[in-house]
Residue, then its C-alpha position, 0 to 999 in steps of 0.5 A: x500500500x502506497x503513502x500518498x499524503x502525509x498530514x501533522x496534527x498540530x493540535x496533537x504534536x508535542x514538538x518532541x521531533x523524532x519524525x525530524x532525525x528520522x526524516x529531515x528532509x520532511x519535517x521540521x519543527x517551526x516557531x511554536x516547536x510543532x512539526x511541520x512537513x516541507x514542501x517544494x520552493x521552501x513551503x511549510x505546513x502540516x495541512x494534508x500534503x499530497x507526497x508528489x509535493x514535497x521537498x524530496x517527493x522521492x522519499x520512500x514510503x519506509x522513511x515516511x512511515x518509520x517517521x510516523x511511528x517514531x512520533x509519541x502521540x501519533x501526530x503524523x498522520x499517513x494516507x494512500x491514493x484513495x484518502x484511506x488513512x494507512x497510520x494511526x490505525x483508525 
């Protein structure tokens, strides 16, 4: 099953920043220490973000979901093509 959107749950997110050390080209943690995604020519956000526009849009799904499960309150949030969320397990 392909990950096709990632999004962070800002009201979630603890700023603990695993998903940085395990994706860096990813996630970063902004202003208020809240984990934000990358996107291409520099935007920031942690709206569902389809992963084709992302700052390395070539990361793997691995990455992507080890990120994820590295968070401790589960603020990342993956989906596939259809809009199904992969991770947290719903």
């Amino acid at each position: 099953m392909a990950i096709a959107k990632v999004e962070v749950k800002r009201d979630i997110c603890i700023g603990a920043s695993p998903c940085v050390v395990a994706a860096p080209s990813v996630f970063e943690l902004d202003a208020e220490n809240k984990a934000v995604i990358i996107k291409k020519e520099g935007e920031k956000s942690s709206d569902s973000s389809e992963k084709s526009v992302l700052e390395d849009a070539e990361i793997s799904d691995d990455s992507l979901m080890t990120a994820a499960q590295s968070c401790p309150v589960k603020a990342i949030f993956l989906y596939d093509e259809e809009g199904n969320q992969i991770y947290p397990e719903a």
